[in-house]
C-alpha positions as CSV (number, residue, x, y, z in Angstrom):
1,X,-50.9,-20.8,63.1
2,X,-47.9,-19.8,60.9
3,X,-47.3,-21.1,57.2
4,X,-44.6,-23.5,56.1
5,X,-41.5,-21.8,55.5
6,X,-41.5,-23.4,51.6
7,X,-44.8,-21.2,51.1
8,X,-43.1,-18.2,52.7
9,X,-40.5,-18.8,50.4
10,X,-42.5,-19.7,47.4
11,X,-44.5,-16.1,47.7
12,X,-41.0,-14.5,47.9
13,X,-39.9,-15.4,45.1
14,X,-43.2,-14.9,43.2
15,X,-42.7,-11.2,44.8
16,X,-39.4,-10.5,43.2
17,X,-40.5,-12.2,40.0
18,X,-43.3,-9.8,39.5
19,X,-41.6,-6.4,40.8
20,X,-38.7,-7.5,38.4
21,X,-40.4,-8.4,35.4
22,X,-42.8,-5.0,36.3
23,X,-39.7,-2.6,36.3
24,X,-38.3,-3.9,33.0
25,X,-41.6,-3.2,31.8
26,X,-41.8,0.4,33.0
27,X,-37.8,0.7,31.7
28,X,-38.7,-0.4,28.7
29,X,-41.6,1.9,28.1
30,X,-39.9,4.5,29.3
31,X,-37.5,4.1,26.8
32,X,-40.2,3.9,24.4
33,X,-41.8,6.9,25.4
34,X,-38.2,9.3,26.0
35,X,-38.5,8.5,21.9
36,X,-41.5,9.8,21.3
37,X,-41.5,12.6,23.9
38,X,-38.0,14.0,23.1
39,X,-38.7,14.5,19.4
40,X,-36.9,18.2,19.7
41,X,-33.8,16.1,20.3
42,X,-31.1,14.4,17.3
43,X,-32.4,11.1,16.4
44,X,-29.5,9.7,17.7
45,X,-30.1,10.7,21.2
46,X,-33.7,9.6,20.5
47,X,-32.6,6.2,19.4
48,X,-30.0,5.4,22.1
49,X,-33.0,6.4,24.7
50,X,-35.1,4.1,22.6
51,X,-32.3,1.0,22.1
52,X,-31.1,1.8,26.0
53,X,-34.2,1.3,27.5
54,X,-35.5,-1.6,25.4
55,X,-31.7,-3.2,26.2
56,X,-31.6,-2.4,29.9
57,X,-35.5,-3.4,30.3
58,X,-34.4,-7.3,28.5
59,X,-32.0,-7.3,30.4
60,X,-33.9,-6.6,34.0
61,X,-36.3,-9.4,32.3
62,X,-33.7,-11.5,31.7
63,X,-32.3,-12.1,35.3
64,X,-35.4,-12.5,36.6
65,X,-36.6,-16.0,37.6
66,X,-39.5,-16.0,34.5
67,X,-36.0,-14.9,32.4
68,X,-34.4,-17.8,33.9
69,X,-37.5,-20.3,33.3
70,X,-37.5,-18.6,29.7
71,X,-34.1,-19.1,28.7
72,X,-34.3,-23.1,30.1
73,X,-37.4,-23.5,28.0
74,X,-35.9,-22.0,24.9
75,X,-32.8,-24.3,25.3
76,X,-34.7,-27.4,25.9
77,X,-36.5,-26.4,22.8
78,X,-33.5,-26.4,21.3
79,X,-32.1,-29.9,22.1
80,X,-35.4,-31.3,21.3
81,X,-35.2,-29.6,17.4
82,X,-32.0,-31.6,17.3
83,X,-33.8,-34.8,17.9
84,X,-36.5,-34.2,15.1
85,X,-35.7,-36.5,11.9
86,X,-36.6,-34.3,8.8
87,X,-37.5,-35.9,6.2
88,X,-35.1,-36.7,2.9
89,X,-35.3,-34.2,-0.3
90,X,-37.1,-37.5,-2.1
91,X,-39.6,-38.1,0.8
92,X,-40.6,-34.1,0.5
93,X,-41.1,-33.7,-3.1
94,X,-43.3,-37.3,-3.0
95,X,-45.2,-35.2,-0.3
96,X,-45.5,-32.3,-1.9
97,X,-46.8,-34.2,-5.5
98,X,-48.7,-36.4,-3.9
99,X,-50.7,-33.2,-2.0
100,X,-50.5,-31.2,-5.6
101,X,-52.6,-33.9,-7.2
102,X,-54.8,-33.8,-4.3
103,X,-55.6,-30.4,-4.8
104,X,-56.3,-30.7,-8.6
105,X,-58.7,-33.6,-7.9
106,X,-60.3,-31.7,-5.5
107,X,-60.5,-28.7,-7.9
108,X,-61.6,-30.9,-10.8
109,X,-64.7,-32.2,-8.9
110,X,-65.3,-29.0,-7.2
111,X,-65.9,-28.0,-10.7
112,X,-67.8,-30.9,-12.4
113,X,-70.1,-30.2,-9.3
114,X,-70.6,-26.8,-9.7
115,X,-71.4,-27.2,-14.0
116,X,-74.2,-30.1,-12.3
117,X,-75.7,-27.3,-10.0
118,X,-75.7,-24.8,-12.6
119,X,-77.4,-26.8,-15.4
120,X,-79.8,-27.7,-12.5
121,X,-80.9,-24.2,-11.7
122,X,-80.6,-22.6,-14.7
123,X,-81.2,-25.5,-17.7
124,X,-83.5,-27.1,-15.9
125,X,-85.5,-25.2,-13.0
126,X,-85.6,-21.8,-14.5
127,X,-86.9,-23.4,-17.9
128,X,-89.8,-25.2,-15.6
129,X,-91.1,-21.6,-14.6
């Protein structure tokens, strides 16, 4: 019994996904570790094996079909922050006051509660023993 051709297909490209995303990886480190190895060198040689292989890695990345998915999801992204309606200058500084008062009446009660426990454990309890 043979599988569908799709699933043939399907593992394929899962395949070449992985062994692309894999070597950018190991280009990338590579480049990572030429800087750290070749510390005898000029830094600029150091930093164009560094910058190279960090570049040429992306760009491995890039082409593959997880770069591909990346670079859809980042541009649908994109077009969907275009459709958000921010709020006006007015709307935010209501927002903003309206959360600032918030906080002090929280802070203000916090604090009324805290004097109650006090007096209750020290005026009160510690006087009773």
């Amino acid at each position: 019994m043979t599988k569908p051709k799709e699933q043939q297909v399907e593992k394929s490209a899962k395949g070449k996904d992985y062994l692309l995303v894999t070597i950018a990886a190991v280009i990338a480190i590579a480049g990572v570790l030429a800087f750290v190895f070749l510390s005898d060198q000029a830094l600029g040689i150091r930093l164009g094996c560094l910058f190279g292989g960090i570049i040429v890695g992306g760009a491995v990345a890039w082409f593959s079909p997880s770069g591909k998915a990346f670079i859809a999801y980042g541009r649908d992204s994109y077009d969907e922050l275009r459709l958000v309606v921010w709020p006006t200058r007015r709307e935010t500084l209501t927002s903003t006051g309206l959360v600032m008062a918030f906080v002090v009446i929280i802070a203000a009660f916090l604090f009324v509660m805290d004097k109650i426990i006090e007096w209750g454990l020290y005026d009160v309890l510690l006087r009773l023993v």
